[in-house]
MARKOLZA-78627 format. One line per field, with one value per residue (C-alpha): residue number from 1; residue in one letter; y, z, x. Coordinates in pm, 1 decimal. Layout:
residues N
lumvex = [NUM,...]
nuro = [a,...]
y = [Y,...]
z = [Z,...]
x = [X,...]
This chain:
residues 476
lumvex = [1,2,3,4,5,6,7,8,9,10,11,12,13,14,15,16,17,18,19,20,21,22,23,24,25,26,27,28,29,30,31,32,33,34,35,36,37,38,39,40,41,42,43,44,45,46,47,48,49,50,51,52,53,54,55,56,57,58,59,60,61,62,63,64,65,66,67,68,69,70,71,72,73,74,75,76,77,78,79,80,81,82,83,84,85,86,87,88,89,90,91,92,93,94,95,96,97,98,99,100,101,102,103,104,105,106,107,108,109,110,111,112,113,114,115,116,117,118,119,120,121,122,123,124,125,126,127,128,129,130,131,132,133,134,135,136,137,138,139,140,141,142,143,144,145,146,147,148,149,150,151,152,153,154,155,156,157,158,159,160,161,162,163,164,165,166,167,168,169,170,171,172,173,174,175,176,177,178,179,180,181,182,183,184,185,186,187,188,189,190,191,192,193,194,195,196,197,198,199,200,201,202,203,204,205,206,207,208,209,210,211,212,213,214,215,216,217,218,219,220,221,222,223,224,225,226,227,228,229,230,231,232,233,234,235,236,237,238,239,240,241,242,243,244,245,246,247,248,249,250,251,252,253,254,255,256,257,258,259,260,261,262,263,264,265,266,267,268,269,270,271,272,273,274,275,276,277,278,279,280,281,282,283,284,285,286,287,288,289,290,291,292,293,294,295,296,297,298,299,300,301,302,303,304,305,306,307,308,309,310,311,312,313,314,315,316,317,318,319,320,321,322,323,324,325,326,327,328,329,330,331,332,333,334,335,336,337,338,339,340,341,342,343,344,345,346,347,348,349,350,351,352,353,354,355,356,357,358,359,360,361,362,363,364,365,366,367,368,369,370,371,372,373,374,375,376,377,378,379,380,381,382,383,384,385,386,387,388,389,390,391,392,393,394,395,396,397,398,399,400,401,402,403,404,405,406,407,408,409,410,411,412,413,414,415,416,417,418,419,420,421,422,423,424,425,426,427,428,429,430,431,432,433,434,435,436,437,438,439,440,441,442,443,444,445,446,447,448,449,450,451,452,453,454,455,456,457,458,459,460,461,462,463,464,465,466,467,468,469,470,471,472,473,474,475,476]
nuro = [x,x,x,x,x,x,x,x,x,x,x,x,x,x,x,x,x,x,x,x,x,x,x,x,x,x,x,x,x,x,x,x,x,x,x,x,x,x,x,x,x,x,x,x,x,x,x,x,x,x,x,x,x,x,x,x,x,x,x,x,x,x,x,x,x,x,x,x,x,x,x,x,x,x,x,x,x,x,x,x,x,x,x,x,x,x,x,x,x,x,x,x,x,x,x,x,x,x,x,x,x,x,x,x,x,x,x,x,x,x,x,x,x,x,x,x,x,x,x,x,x,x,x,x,x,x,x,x,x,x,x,x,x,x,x,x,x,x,x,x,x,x,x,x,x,x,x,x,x,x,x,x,x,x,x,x,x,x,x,x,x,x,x,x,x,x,x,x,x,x,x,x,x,x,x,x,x,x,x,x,x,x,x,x,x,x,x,x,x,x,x,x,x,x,x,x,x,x,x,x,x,x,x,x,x,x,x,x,x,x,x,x,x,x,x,x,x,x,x,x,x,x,x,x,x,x,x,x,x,x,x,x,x,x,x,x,x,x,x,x,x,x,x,x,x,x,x,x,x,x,x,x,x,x,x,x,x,x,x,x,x,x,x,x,x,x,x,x,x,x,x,x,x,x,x,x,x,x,x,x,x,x,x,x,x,x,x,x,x,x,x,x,x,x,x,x,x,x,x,x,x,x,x,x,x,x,x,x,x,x,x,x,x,x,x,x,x,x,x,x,x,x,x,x,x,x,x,x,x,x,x,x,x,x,x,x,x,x,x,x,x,x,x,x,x,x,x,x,x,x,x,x,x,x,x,x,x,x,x,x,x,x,x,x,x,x,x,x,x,x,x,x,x,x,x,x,x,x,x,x,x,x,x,x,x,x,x,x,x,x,x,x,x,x,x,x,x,x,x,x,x,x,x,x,x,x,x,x,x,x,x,x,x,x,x,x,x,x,x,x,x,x,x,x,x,x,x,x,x,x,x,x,x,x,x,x,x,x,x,x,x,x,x,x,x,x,x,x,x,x,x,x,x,x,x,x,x,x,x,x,x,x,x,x,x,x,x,x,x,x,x,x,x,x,x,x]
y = [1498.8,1252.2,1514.8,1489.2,1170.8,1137.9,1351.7,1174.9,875.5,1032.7,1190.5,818.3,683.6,898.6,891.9,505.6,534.1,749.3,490.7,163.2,385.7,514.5,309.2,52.5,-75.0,-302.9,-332.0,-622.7,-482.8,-792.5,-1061.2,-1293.3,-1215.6,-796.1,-833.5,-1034.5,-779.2,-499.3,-686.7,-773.7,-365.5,-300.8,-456.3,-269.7,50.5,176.6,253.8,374.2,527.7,700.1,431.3,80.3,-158.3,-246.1,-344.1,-91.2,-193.9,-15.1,-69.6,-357.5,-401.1,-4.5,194.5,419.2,690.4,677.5,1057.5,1328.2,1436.5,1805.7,1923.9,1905.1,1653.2,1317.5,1050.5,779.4,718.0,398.1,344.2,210.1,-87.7,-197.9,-123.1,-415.0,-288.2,-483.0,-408.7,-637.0,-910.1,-837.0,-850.7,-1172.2,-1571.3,-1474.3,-1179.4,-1440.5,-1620.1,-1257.7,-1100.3,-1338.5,-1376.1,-1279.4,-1117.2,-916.8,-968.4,-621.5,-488.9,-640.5,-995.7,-971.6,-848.1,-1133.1,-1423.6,-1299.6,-1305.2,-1632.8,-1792.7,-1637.4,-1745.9,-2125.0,-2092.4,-2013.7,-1904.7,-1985.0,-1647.3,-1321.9,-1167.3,-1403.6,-1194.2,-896.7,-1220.0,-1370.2,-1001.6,-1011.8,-1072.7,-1463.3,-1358.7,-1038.5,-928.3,-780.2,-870.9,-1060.7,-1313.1,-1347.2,-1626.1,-1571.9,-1554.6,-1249.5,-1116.9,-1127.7,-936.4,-588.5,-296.8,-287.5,-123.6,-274.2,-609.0,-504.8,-359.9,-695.2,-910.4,-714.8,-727.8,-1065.2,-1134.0,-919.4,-1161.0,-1447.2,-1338.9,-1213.5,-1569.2,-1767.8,-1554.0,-1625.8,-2043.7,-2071.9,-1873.0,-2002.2,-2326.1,-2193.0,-2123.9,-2510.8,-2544.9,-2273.7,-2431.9,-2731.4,-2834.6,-2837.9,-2526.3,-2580.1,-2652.3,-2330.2,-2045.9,-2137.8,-1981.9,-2170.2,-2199.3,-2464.9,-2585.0,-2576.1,-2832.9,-2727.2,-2677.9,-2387.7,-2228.2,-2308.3,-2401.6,-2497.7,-2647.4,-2425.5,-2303.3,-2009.9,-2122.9,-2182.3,-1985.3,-1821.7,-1627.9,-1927.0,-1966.5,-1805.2,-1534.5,-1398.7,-1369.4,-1177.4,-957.3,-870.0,-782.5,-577.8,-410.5,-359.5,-283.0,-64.1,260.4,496.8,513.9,587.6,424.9,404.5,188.5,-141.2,-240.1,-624.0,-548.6,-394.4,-114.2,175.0,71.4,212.5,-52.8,-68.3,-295.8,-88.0,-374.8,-146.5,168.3,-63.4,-120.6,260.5,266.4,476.6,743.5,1011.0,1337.2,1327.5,1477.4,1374.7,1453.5,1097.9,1059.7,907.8,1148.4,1129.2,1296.4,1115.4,793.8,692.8,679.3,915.7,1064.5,1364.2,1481.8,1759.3,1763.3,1711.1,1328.7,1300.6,1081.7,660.1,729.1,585.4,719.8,710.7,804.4,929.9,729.9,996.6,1115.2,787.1,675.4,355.7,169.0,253.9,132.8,-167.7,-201.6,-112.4,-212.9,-481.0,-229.5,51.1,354.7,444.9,811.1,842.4,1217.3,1113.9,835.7,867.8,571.6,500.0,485.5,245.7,365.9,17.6,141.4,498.9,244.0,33.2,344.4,514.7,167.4,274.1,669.5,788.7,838.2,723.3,507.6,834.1,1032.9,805.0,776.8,1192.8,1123.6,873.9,1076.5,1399.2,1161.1,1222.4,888.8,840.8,940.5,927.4,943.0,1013.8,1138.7,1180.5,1516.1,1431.4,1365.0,1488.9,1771.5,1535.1,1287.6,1591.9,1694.9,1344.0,1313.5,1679.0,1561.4,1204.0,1380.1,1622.3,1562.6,1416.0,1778.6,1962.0,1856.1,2178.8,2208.9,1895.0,2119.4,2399.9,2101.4,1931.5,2253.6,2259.8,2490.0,2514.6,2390.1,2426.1,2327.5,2033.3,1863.5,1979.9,1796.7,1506.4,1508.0,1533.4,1266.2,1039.6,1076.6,999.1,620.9,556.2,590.7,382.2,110.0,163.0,120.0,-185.7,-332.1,-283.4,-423.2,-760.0,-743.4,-726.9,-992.3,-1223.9,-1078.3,-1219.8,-1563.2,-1594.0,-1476.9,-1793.1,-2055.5,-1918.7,-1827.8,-1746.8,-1575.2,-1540.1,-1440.3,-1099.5,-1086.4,-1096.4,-854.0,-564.2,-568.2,-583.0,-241.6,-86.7,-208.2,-61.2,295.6,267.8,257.3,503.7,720.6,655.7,700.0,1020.7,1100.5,973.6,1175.3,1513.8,1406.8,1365.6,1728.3,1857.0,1777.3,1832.7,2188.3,2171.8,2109.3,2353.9,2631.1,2488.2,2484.8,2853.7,2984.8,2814.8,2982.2,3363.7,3316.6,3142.4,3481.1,3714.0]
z = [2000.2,1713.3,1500.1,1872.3,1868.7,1562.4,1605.6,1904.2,1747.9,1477.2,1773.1,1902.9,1575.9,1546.1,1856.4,1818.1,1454.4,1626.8,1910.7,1683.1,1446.6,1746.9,1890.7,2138.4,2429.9,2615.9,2942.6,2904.7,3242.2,3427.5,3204.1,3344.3,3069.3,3165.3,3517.0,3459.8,3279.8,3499.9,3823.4,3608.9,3500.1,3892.6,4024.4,3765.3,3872.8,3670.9,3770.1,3577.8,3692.5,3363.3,3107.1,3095.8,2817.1,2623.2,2314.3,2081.3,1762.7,1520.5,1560.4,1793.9,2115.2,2232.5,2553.5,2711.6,2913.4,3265.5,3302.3,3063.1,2909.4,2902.4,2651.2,2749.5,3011.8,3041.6,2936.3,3021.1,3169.0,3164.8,3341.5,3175.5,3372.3,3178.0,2846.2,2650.6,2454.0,2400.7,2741.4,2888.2,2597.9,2640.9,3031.6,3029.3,2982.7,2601.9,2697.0,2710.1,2371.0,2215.6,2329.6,2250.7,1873.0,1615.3,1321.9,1579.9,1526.6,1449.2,1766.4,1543.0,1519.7,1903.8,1991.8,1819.1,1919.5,2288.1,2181.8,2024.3,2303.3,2557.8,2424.0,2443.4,2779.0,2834.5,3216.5,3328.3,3102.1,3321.8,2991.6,2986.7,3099.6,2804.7,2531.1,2616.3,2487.4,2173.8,1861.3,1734.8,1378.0,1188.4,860.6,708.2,373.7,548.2,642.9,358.0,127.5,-256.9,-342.0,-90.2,-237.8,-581.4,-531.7,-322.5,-563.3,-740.9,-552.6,-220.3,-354.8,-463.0,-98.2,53.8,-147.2,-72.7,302.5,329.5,137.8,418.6,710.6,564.0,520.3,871.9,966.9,722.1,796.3,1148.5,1143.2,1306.5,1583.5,1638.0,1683.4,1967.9,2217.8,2200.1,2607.5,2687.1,2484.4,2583.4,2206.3,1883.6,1789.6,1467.9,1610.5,1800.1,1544.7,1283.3,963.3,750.1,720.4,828.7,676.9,934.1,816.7,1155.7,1006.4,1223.0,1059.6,652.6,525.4,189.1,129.3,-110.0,-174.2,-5.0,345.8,427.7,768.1,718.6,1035.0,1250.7,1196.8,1520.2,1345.8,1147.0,1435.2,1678.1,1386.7,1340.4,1671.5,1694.1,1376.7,1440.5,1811.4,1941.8,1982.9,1803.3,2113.1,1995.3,2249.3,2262.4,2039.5,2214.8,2123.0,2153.2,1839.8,1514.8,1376.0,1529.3,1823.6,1812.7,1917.5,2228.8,2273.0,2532.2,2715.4,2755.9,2554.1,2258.7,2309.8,2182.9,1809.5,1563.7,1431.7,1175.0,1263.4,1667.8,1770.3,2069.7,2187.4,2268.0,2363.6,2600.8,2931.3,3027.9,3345.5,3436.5,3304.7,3158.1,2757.0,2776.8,2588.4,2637.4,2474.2,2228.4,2195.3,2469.3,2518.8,2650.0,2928.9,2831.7,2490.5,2266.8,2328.2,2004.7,1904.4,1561.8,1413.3,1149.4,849.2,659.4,381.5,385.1,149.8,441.3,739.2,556.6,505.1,848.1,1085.2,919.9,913.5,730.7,859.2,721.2,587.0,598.0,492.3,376.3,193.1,-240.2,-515.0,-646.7,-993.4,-1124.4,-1383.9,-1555.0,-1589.5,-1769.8,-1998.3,-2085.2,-2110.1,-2338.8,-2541.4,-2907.1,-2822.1,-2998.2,-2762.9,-2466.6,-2310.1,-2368.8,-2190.0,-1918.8,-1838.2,-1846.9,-1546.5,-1376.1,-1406.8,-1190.3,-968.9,-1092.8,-1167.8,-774.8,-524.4,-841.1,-724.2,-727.5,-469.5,-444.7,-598.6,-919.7,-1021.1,-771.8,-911.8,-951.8,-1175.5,-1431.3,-1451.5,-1569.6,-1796.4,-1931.0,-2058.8,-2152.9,-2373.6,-2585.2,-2940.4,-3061.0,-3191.4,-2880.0,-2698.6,-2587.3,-2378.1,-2181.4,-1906.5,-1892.6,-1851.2,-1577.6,-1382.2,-1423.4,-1691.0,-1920.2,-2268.3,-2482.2,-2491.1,-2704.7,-2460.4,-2182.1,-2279.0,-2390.1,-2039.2,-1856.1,-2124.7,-2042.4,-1683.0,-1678.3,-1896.8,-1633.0,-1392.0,-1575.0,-1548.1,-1211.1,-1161.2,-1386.0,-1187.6,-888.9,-961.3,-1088.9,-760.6,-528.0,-732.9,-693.5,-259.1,-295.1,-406.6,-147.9,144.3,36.0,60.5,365.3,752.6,1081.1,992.6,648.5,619.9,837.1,574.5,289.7,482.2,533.7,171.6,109.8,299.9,97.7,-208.6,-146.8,-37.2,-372.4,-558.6,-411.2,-455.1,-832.4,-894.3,-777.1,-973.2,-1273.8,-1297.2,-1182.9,-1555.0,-1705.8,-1630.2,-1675.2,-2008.3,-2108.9,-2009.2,-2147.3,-2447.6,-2498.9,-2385.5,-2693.2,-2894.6,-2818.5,-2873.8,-3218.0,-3321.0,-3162.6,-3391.4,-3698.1,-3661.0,-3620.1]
x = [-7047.5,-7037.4,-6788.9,-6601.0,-6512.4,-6431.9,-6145.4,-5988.3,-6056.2,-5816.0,-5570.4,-5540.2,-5436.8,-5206.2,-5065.9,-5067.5,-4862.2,-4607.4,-4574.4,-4509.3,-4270.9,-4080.8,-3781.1,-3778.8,-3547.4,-3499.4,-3288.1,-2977.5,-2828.8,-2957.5,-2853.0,-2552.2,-2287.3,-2353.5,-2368.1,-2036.5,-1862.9,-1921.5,-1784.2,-1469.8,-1479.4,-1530.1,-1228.7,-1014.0,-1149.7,-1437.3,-1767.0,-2078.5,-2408.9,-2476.4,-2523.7,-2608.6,-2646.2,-2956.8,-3147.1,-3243.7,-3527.6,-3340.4,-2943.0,-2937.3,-2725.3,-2564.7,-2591.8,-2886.4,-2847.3,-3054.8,-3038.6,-3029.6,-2640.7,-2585.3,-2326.1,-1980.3,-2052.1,-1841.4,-2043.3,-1752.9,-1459.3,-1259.6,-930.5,-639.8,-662.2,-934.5,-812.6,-680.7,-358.1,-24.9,82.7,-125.7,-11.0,337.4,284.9,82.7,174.6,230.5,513.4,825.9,724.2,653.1,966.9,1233.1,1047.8,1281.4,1106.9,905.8,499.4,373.9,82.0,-175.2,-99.7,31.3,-305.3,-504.7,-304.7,-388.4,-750.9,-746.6,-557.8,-783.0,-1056.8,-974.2,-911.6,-1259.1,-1395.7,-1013.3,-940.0,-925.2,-1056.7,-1334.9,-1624.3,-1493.9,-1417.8,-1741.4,-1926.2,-1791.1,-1935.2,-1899.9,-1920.2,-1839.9,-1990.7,-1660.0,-1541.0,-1214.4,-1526.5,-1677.1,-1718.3,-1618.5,-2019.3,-2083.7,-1769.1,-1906.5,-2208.1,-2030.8,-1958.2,-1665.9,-1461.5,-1542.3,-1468.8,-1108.7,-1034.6,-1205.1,-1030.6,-704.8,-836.8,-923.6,-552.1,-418.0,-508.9,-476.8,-50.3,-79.5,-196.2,49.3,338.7,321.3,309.7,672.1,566.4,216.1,378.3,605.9,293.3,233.3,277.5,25.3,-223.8,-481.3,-498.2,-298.4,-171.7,-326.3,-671.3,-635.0,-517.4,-698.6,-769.1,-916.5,-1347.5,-1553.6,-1896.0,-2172.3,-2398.4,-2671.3,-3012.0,-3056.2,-2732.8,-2830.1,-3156.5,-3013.5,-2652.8,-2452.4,-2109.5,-2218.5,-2255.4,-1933.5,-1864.1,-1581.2,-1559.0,-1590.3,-1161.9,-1039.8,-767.3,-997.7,-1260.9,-996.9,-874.9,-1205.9,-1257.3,-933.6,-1001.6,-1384.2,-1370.5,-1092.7,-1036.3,-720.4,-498.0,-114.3,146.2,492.7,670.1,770.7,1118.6,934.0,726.2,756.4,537.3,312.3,128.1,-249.7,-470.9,-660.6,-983.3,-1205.6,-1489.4,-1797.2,-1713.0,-1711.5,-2130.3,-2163.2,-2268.9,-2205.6,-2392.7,-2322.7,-2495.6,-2361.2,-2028.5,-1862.0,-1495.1,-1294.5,-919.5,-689.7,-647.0,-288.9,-360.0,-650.0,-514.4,-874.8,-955.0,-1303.4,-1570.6,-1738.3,-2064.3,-2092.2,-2468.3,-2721.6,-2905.4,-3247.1,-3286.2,-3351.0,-3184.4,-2936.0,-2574.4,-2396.9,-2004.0,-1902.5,-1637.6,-1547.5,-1679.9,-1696.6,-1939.5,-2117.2,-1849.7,-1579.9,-1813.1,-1884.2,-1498.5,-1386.2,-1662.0,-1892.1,-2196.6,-2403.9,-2542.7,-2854.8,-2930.2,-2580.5,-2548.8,-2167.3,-2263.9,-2152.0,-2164.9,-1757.0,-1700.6,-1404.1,-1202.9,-1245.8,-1583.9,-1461.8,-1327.9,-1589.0,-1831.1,-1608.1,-1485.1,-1382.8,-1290.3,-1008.8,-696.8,-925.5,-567.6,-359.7,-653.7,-663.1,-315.0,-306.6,-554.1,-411.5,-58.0,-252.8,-407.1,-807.0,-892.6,-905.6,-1198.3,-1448.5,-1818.9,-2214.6,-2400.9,-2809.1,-2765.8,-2526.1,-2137.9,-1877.5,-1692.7,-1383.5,-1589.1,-1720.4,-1364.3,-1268.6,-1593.6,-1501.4,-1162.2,-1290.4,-1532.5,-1262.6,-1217.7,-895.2,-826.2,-826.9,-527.4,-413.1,-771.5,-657.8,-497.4,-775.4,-1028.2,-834.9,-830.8,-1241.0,-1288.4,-1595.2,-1467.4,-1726.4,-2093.0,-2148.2,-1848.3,-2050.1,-2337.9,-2131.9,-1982.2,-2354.1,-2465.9,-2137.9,-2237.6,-2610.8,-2494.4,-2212.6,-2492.4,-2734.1,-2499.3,-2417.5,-2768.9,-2821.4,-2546.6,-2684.8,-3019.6,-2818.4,-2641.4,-2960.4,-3160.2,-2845.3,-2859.2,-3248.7,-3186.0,-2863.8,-3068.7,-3324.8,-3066.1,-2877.5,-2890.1,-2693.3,-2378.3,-2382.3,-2775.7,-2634.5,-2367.6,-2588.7,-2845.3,-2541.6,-2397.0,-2830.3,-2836.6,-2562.5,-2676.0,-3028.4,-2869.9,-2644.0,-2991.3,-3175.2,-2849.8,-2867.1,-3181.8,-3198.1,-2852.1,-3039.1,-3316.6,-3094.0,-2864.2,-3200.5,-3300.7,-2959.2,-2859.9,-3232.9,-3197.7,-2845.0,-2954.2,-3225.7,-3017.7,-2766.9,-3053.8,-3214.1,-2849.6,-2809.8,-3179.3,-3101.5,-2741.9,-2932.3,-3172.5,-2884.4]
């Protein structure tokens, strides 16, 4: 009896572990701001017994399926009607002002001046109940402040800084017409498209005052490009002869609670005979779970780019290497600039990167030829089409790799203990900032790590095979 119990007791434990490491949900279909939203989706046609919104532990805010999806089965349908694209700009208050605008705004900028001007308008908005859902803060690298800037990976900080450069020309380029939607507006224009951050000085927002806790995304253009950007769905329309550019954009209220996830497939377009932009399900979902969407194969560099978020064990996710760091690996090499521009000239000093399991194929090619001797020019070709040189440049090449990585590590380490001693002065916005570039920074560890000890073992092996050869000739 005693022996018995003691393996229930062990059962319930384990049942008990399973419980509290299993996700949670919680309902939000009976909240005011949901309940809204769906009666606005209701009188433009859509209805939806299949999902409803709710709070997951792991990934936040997404959708739930209340019975189970079979593959192949529509999981949602929403009408055009409800779709926010530049048809309903051009055909709204805005549409006059837009339309007789000489240069034409591109679909973009059209799309977030309707957002920003909606949203001052507040419950007089017919958008209201879809503006109210949205995020009030977005942890993209167009938001963030020069400190959370500082501490992404290299590469990531170039394309936020060109990002972030990106809006704020959208914005400035755009003052002469801004100005023109003065009568449709309750304030100053200025007050109203605003780009520029403010400094929350609310305990509840910043524990600590620092340079850092400036709020960037609290500017209204950079909040509604954010959400165009973020939020809506690839949906290629006619070109209007109003605006200037390709018109893909369409914001999607509901669809846009799915989340992403990187191991699900689902099939997602615009029906033109139904009229409805739907998804369909690939795989099957278990009743009460999370319904994701895929948004492509993207590592976590690009979601953090595009979408303000990480996915974690992202099975796409890599480490970039900068060729400024090639350089200052390889500082002193003879003909390193004329090896370097032969790279750049056939387009290999691009797409560069480390996974869990070692260097991509590109990055050994690059290494292979970065590792020649001045003497072996005429190998340059044969190396850049991935062939085997010689040994000793093959373990230069694996040895080259492993100290690229070493600093990519070291750098990474600097990067999170700087993260540590943000996240202590910080909160609200910029504390979820800090907390996503965190994740990604944590992933680009554990990534190198394990890329560090594969080198390790390779050129350790390399090297003994060099060294067995050299004795079986020496013998010979």
């Amino acid at each position: 009896m005693k022996g018995r119990s003691g393996r229930a007791g062990r059962t319930v434990r384990k049942r008990k572990r399973k419980r509290e490491q299993s996700v949670h949900s919680v309902s939000l279909s009976h909240q005011p701001q949901y309940i809204s939203l769906m009666r606005f989706l209701h009188r433009r046609g859509f209805s939806s017994t299949l999902l409803q919104p709710a709070l997951f532990s792991d990934t936040g805010r997404g959708l739930q399926t209340l019975q189970t999806i079979m593959p192949g089965e529509l999981v949602v349908s929403l009408p055009e009607s409800c779709l926010l694209t530049t048809s309903t700009v051009l055909s709204s208050y805005l549409g006059e002002y837009i339309k007789s605008w000489k240069p034409r705004l591109s679909p973009l900028s059209a799309l977030c001046v309707f957002l920003v001007c909606e949203r001052q308008r507040g419950e007089a908005s017919d958008w209201f109940p879809y503006i109210n859902m949205l995020p009030s803060s977005y942890a993209c690298p167009a938001c963030f402040s020069d400190e959370v800037i500082d501490v992404l990976p290299a590469g990531v900080r170039r394309r936020g800084l060109e990002q972030r450069g990106a809006v704020r020309e959208m914005h400035s380029s755009n003052q002469e017409f801004f100005r023109t939607l003065q009568p449709v507006l309750s304030r100053p224009t200025e007050d109203v498209l605003t780009y520029e951050a403010l400094r929350y000085t609310n305990t509840l927002m910043i524990t600590k005052p620092c340079s850092v806790c400036y709020f960037s995304c609290c500017d209204s253009f950079r909040w509604a490009w954010c959400s165009v950007n973020t939020r809506s769905v690839f949906m290629s329309r006619p070109s209007s002869c109003f605006l200037s550019g390709p018109d893909t954009y369409a914001l999607a209220p509901f669809l846009d609670l799915l989340n992403h996830c990187p191991n699900v497939q689902v099939k997602a377009g615009f029906n033109e005979q139904t009229k409805c932009y739907e998804i369909s399900s690939v795989c099957d979902t278990p009743r009460y779970e999370q319904v994701f969407i895929n948004y492509g194969s993207h590592d976590n560099q690009r979601l953090l780019l595009e979408y303000g978020f990480v996915a974690m064990n992202n099975p796409h996710s890599v480490v970039y290497v900068e060729p400024d760091l090639l350089c200052d690996i390889l500082r002193g090499e003879k003909s390193l600039d004329q090896k370097m521009k032969f790279l750049r000239e056939n387009h290999f000093l691009e797409n560069l990167t480390v996974s869990s399991e070692g260097p991509s194929w590109r990055l050994m090619v690059a290494l292979r030829l970065l590792s020649l001797p001045q003497t072996l020019y005429h190998l340059w070709r044969s190396a850049l089409l991935g062939q085997v040189v010689d040994e000793k440049t093959e373990v230069r090449s694996s040895q080259t790799a492993r100290t690229l990585c070493q600093q990519l590590l070291k750098d990474t380490h600097i990067a999170l203990d700087k993260i540590s001693q943000l996240l202590g002065q910080c909160g609200g916005p910029v504390r979820e900032q800090l907390e996503v570039v965190r994740e990604l920074r944590q992933e680009e560890r554990r990534i190198l790590e394990s890329c560090v000890t594969a080198l390790k073992d390779s050129v350790t092996l390399e090297k003994e095979t060099s060294s067995c050869k050299a004795n079986v000739g020496a013998m010979s």
